[in-house]
C-alpha positions as MATLAB code, in Angstrom:
seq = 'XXXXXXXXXXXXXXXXXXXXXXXXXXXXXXXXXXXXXXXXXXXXXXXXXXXXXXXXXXXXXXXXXXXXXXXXXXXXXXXXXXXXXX';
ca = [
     -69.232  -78.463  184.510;
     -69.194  -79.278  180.930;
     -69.036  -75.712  180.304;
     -65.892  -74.823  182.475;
     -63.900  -78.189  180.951;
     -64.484  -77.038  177.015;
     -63.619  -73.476  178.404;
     -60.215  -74.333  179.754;
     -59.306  -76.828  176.333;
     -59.884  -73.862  174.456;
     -57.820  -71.660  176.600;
     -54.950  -74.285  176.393;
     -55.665  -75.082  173.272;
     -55.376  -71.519  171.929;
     -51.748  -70.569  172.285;
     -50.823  -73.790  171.103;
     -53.075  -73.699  167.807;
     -52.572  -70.335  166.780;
     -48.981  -69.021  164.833;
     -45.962  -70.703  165.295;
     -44.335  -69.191  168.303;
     -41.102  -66.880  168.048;
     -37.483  -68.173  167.989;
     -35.989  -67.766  170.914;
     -34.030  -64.546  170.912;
     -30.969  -64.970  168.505;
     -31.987  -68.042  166.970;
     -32.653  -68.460  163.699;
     -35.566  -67.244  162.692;
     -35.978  -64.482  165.264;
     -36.541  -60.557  165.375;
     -33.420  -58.490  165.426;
     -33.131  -54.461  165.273;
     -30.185  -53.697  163.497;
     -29.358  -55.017  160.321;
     -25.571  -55.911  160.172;
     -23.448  -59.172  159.033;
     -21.771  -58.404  162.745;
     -24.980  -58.602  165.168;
     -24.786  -59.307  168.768;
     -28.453  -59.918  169.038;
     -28.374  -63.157  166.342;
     -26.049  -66.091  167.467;
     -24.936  -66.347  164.167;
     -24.080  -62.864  164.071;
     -26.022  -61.999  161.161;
     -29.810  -60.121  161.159;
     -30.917  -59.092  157.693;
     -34.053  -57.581  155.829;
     -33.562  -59.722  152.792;
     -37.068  -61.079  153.136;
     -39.903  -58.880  151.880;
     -42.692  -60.795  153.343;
     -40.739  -60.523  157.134;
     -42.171  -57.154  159.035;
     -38.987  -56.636  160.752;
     -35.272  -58.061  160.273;
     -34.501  -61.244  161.305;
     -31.935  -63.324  162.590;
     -30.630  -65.838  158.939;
     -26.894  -67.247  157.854;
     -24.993  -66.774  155.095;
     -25.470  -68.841  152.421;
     -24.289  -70.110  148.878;
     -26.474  -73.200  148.817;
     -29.500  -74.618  150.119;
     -27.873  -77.400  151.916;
     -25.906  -74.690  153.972;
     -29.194  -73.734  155.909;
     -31.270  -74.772  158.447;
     -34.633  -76.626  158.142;
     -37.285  -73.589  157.614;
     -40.547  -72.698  157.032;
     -39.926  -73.520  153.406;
     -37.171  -76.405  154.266;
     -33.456  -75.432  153.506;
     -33.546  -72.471  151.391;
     -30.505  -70.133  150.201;
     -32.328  -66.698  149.017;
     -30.234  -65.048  145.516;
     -29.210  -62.276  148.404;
     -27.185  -65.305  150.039;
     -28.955  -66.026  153.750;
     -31.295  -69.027  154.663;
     -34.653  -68.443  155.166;
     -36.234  -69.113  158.071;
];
């Protein structure tokens, strides 16, 4: 019994403790296709490859300063290409 209890924590416990999940589509954050200050798939219209360390574009803003953006992974940050990232 003690067995099939640790095995379902760990089962719960494993999509919850791994990566942080993906933005929901369009948010902030998220995977987009086409790069373009005029997306439809990003809510704020813009999906960019101005971060090196992303594998695919991603949904950002426009920025000039920091305090223009979103909370991110590395708080509000305005890139020197001008978008927040995530």
């Amino acid at each position: 019994m003690r067995h099939a209890a640790l095995a379902a924590t760990l089962l719960l416990c494993a999509p919850a403790c791994g990566d942080d999940p993906e933005p929901d589509p369009g948010a902030f954050g998220a995977s987009c296709a086409t790069v373009s200050d005029t997306s439809t798939e990003c809510d704020s219209m813009v999906c960019t490859d101005a971060f090196d360390q992303e594998p695919t574009p991603i949904c950002s803003i426009k920025c000039t300063t920091p305090d223009m953006c979103p909370e991110g992974s590395s708080g509000k940050k305005c890139n020197m290409k001008g978008f927040c990232k995530p």
